[in-house]
Backbone as numpy.savetxt, mean C-alpha at the origin, in Angstrom:
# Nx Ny Nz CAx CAy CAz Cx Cy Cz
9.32 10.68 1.74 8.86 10.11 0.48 7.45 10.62 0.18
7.21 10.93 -1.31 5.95 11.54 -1.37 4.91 10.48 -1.68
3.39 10.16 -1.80 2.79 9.53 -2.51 2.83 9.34 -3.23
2.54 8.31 -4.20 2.45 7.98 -5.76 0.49 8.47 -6.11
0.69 9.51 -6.73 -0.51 10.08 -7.47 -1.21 9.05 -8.41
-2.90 8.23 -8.11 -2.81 7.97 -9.16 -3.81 8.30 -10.16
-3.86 9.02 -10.86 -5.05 9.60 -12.13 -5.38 10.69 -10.91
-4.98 11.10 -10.23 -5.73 12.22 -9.46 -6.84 12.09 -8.48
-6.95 10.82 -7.92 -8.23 10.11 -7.43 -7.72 9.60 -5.97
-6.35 8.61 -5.92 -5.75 8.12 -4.88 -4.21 8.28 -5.00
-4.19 8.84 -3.70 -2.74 8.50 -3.06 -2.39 7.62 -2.71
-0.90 7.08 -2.51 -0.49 5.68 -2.24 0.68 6.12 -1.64
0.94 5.45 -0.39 2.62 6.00 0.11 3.14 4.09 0.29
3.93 3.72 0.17 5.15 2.95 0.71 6.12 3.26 1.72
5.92 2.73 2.55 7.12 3.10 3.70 7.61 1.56 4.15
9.35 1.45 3.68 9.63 0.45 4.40 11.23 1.02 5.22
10.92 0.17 6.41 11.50 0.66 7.47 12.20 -1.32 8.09
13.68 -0.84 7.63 14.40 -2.30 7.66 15.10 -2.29 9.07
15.65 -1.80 9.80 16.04 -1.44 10.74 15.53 -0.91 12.18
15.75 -1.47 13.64 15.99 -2.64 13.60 15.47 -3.70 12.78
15.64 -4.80 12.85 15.39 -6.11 12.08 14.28 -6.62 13.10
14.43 -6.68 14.07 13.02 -7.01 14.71 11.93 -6.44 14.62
12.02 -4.86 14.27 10.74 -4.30 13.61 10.34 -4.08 12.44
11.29 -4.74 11.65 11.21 -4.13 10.11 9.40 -4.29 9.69
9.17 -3.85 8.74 8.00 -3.33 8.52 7.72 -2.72 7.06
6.59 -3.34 6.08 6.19 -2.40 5.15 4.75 -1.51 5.80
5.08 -0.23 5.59 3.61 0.03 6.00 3.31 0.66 4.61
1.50 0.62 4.87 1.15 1.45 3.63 0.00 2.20 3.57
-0.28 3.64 3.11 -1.04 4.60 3.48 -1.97 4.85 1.83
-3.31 5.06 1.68 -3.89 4.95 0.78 -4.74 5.74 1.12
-5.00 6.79 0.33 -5.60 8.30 0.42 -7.09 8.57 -0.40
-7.69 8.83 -0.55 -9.05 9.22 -1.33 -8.34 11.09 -1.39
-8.56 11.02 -3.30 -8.38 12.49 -3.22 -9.81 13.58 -3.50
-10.08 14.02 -2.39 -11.21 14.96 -2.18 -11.75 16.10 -3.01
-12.31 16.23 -3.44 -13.10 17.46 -4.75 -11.94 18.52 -4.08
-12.56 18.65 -2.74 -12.31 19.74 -1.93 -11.65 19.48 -0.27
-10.69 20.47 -0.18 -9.79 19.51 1.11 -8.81 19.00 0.65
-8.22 18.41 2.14 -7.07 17.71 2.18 -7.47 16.27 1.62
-6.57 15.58 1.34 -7.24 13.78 1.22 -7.39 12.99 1.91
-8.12 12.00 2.12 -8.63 11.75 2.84 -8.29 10.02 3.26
-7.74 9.99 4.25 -7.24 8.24 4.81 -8.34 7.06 4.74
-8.25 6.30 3.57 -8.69 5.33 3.54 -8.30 3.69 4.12
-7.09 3.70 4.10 -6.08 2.38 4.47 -5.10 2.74 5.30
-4.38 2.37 6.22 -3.71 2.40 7.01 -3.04 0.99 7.06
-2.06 0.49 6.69 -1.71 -1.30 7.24 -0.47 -1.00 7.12
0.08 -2.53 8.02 1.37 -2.41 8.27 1.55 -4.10 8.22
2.74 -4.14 7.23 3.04 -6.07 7.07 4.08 -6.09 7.87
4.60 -7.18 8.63 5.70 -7.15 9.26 6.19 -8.50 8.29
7.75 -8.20 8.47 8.83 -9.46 8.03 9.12 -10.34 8.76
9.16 -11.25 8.49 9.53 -11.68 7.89 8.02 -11.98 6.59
7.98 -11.81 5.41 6.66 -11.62 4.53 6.92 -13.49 3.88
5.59 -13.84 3.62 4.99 -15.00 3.15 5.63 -15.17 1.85
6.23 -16.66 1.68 6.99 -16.43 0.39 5.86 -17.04 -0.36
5.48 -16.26 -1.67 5.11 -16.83 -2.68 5.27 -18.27 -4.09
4.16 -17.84 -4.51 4.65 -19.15 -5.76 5.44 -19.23 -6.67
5.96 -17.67 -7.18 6.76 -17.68 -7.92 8.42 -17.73 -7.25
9.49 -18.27 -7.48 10.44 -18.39 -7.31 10.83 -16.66 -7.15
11.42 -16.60 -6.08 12.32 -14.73 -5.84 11.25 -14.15 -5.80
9.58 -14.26 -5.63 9.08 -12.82 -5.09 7.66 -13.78 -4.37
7.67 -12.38 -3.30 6.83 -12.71 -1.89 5.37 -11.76 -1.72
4.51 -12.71 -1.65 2.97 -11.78 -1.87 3.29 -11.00 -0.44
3.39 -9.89 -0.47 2.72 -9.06 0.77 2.01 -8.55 1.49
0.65 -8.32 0.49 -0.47 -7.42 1.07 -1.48 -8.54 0.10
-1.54 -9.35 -0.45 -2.72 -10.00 -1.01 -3.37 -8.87 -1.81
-4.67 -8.89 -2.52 -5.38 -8.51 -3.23 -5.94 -7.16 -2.02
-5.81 -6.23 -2.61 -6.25 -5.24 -1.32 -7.57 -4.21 -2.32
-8.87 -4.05 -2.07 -9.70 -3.24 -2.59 -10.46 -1.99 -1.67
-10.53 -0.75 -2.46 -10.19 0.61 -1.58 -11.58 1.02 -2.43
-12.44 1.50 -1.51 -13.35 2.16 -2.37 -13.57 3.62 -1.58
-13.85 5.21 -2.63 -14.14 6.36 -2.23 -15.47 6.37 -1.84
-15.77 6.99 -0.53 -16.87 7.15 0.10 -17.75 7.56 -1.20
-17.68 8.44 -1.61 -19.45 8.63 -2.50 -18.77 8.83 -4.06
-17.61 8.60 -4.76 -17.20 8.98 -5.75 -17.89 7.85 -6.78
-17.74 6.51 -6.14 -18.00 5.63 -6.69 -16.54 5.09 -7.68
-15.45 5.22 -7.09 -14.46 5.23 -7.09 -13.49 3.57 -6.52
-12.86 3.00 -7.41 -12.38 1.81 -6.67 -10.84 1.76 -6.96
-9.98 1.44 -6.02 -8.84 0.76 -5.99 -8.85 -0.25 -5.78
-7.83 -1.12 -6.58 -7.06 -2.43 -6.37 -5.83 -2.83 -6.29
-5.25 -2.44 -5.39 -3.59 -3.11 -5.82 -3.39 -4.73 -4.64
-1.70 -4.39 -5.11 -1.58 -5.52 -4.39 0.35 -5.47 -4.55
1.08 -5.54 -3.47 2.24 -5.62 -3.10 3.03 -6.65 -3.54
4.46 -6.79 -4.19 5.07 -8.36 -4.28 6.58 -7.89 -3.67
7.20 -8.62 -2.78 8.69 -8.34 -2.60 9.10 -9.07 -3.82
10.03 -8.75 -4.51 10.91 -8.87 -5.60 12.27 -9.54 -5.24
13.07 -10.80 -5.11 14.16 -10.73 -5.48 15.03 -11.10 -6.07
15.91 -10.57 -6.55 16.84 -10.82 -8.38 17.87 -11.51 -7.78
């Protein structure tokens, strides 16, 4: 799976890995993209499942409010994860 590009600034990967069930796992990789060079690893985390059910009925906060800042760009990320279910 490739990163999700975003504006050209940060990478974002999703990796979920359901199998076994005792290790299932979201992990997630968050990149600083470099003038020059490869990009550069800012975040590294890994949620395990069973994930915290949330307030809304069918979806589960996963990663909370998560903020990513580029070493000298002056550059900020914010996301934040929800399991979804319909």
């Amino acid at each position: 799976m490739q990163p999700l590009d975003l504006a050209e600034r940060f990478l974002v990967k999703f990796v979920y890995v359901a199998t076994p069930p005792d290790v299932a796992a979201l992990r997630v990789y968050a990149y600083e993209v470099a003038d020059e060079g490869p990009p550069i690893l800012l975040q590294e985390a890994k949620y395990r499942a069973p994930f915290v059910t949330g307030a809304s009925a069918g979806r589960t906060d996963v990663t909370g409010q998560q903020l990513l800042y580029a070493r000298s760009l002056g550059r900020e990320l914010a996301y934040s994860c929800a399991w979804v279910q319909s």
